[in-house]
C-alpha positions in Angstrom: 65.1 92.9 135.6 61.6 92.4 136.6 60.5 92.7 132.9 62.9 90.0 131.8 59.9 87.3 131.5 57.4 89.9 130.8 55.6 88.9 127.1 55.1 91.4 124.8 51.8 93.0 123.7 50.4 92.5 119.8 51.2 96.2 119.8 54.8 96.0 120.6 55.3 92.7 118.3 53.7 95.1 115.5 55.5 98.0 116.3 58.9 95.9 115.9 57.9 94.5 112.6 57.5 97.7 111.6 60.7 99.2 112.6 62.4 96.3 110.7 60.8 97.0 107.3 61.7 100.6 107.4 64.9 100.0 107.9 65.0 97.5 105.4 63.0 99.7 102.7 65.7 101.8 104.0 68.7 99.9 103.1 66.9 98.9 99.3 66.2 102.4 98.1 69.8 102.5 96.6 70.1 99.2 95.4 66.4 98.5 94.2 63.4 100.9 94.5 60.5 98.6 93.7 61.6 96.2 96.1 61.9 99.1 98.4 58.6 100.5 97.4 57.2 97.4 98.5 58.8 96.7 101.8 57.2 100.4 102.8 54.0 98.8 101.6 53.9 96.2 103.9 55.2 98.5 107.0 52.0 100.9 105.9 50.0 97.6 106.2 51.5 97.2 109.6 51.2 100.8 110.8 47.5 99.9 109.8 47.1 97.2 112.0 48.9 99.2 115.0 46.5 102.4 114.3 43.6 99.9 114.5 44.9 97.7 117.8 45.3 101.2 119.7 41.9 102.5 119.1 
């Protein structure tokens, strides 16, 4: 309850962008693979950013 107004971080923002382009990557590897191949391109670019905000 206390962290109900609590803002998140750049890390945690990143972190859930990431999560949600797996799992769409995820979802697209049946149906199209280049689209897929590019939505775990972008979560790479993400898991960049993260890698680089932590250090």
């Amino acid at each position: 309850m206390f962290g109900l107004f609590k803002k998140k971080s750049e890390v945690e923002k990143l972190e859930a962008k990431y999560k949600k382009l797996m799992e769409e990557g995820y979802k697209l590897q049946s149906v199209n693979r280049s689209q897929s191949d590019a939505k775990y391109a972008e979560a790479d670019a993400v898991l960049k950013q993260i890698d680089a905000l932590k250090k």
